[in-house]
N, C-alpha and C positions, 0 to 999 in steps of 0.2 A: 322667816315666815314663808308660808305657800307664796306660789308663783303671781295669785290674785291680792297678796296686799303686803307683799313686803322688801319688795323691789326699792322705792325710794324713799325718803324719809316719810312719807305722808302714808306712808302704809306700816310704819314700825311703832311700837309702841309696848316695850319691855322693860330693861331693868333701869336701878338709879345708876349711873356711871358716870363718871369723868374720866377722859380717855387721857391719860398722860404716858410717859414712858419712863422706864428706870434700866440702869444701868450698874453693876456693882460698884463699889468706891472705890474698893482696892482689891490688889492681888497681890501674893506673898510672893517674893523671889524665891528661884531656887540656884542653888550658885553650883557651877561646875567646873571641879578642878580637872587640870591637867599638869601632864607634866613630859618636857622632852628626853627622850631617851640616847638622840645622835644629837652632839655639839655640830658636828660636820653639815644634820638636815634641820638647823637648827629655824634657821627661817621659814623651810618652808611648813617646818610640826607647828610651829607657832603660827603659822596662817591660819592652818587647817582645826587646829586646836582651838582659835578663837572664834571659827566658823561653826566647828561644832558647842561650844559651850554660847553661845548664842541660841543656837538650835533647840539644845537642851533646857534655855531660859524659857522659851516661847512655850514650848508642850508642859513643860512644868507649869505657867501663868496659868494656861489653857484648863491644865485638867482641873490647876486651884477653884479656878473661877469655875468650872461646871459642880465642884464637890461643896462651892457654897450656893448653888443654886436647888440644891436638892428640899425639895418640901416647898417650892413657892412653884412648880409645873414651868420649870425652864430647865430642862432636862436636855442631854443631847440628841434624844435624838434618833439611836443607834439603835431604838429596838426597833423600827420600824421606817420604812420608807413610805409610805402608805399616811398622805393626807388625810385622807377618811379616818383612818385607826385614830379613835378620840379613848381608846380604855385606858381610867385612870387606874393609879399606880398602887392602890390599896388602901394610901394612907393621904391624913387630910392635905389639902395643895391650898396656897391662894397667888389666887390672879394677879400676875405683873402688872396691869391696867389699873385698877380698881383696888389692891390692896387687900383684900375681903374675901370668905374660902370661899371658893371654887363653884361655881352653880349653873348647870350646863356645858359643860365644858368640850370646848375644840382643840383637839391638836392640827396644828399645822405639819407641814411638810417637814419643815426645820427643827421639829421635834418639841417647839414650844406651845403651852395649853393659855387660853385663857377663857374669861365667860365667853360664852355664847352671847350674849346684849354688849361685850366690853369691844369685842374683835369684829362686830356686827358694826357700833357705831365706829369706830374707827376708820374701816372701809366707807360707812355712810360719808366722812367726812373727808373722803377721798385719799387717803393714805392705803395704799393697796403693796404692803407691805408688813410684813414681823415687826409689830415696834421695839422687840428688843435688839433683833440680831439685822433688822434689815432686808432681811430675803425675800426675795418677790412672791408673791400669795397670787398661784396661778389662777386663771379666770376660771376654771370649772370648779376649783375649790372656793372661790366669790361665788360664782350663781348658787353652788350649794348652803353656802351658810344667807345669803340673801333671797332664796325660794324654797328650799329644802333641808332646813335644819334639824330637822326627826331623825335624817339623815346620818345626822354626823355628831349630833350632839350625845353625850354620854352621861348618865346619871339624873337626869331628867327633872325636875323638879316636878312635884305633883302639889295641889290645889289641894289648902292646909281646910280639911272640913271645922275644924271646932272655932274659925273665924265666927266675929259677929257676922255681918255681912260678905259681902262678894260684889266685888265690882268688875265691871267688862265695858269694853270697849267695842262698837261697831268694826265688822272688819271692812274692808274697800270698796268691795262689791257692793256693801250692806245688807246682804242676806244672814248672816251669821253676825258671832258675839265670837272674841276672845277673852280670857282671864286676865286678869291683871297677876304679875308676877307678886307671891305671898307678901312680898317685902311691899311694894310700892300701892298692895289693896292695903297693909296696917296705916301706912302714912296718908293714904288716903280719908280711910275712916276714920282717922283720926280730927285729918283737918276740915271733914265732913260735919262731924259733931262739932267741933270748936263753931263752923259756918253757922249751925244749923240754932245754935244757944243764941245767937243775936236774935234784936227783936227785928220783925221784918221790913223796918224802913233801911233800918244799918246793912242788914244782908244785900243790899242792891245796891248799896256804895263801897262796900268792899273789893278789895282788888285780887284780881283771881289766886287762886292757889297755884303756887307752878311748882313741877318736879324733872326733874333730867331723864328722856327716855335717851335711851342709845349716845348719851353723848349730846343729845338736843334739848336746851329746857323747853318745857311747855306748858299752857295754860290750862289750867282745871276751871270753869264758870261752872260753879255747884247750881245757880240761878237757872242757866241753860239748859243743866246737864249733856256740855261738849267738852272734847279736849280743844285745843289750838296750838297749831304751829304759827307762832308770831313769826316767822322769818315768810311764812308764804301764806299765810291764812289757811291753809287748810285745815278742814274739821272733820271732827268723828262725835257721835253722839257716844255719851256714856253712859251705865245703868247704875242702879245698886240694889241686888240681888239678896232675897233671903235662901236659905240654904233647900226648900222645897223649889222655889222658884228659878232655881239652877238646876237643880234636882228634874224639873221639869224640860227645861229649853234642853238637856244634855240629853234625854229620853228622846227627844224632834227633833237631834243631831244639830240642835242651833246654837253648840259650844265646838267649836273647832279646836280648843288648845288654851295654853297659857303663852301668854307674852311670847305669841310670835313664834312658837314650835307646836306642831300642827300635832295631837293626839285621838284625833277623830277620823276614821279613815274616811277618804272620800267616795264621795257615790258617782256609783256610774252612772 
């Protein structure tokens, strides 16, 4: 998110994630013969020969395991040095984090992609590294996926119109509204209506609705209309939007984006 609301956890508020890491199971050997050609340098072809068929085993593992990473965005790499460079590859990827294809997507340095909300809360949670390969996530590629994500992010997700509603969130300043990402406005609206069918003594004894932004659950109070971060209390009010009534706030420039990637330019 911009540099005014989405700096620490009390300013993010995007996809459903659980940030885990994965790792392949296995990798196939590959075996390398040799063979000595002098009795006389018999010891020392036989050093050198198990040094190299060693050698041989490792780049063999290596390449195995990157030719089975191909279609989940843990690629090596090679086409590009360039943190920023987030274009995907053509065809569909899903996210090492999350499990689920691909929606927003960052490459890092190390050549690996994940969502943008996956690799976002990650970092919220203070792991400032590649979870799969480990490599450190330098700090100017942090302040860009945690202030300037329009940035970097590639394939963009855009705000699905033929929803019933539209739900948004206060941004930090509280001048502006962001989107709720497509995915987390359905589950919303959903467990909106389920809220809203009780009769109204039950509705105020119900226990909030919660959903995982960034890797953080959090509470929905439909009663309130807030989000909450239980781990610090902090709040954001929330809306629910008919499609003229976004229609409207986006005309006043009072939609800055979806879940946290800024698609309204800013005013001078």
């Amino acid at each position: 998110m911009d540099s005014d609301s989405e700096s620490t956890w009390d300013s993010s508020s995007e996809e459903l994630t659980t940030c885990t890491n994965t790792r392949p199971t296995s990798t196939t050997r590959v075996s390398v013969s040799t063979s000595s050609t002098s009795s006389s340098g018999s010891t020392s072809s036989s050093g050198s020969t198990s040094s190299g068929a060693k050698k041989g085993k490792k780049q063999g593992d290596f390449k195995t395991m990157l030719a089975r990473t191909k279609g989940t965005g843990l690629d090596d790499g090679s086409d590009s040095d360039d943190e920023s460079d987030s274009e995907s590859s053509g065809g569909p990827t899903d996210c090492a984090i999350c499990h689920l294809a691909m929606k927003n997507s960052v490459k890092l340095k190390c050549g690996h992609k994940y969502c943008y909300a996956c690799i976002k809360g990650t970092i919220l949670h203070g792991h400032k590294e590649c979870p799969y390969c480990r490599d450190q996530i330098s700090a100017s590629m942090i302040k860009l996926i945690l202030e300037r994500p329009e940035k970097i992010c590639r394939d963009v997700e855009k705000v699905d119109r033929d929803l019933k509603s539209f739900w948004v969130y206060e941004s930090r300043d509280g001048k502006c509204w962001w989107n709720y990402d497509n995915k987390s406005n359905t589950y919303l609206e959903r467990a909106y209506e389920n809220w809203s069918s009780l009769p109204a003594a039950a509705q105020n004894g119900t226990h909030p609705y919660t959903m995982t932004v960034c890797g953080t659950s959090v509470e929905i109070h439909f009663a309130q209309m807030v989000q909450i971060n239980p781990r610090n209390n902090a709040q954001r009010r929330i809306d629910r939007l008919n499609l003229n009534e976004m229609k409207n706030l986006e005309a006043q420039g009072q939609i800055r984006g979806m879940g946290g990637i800024r698609t309204q330019k800013k005013k001078n």
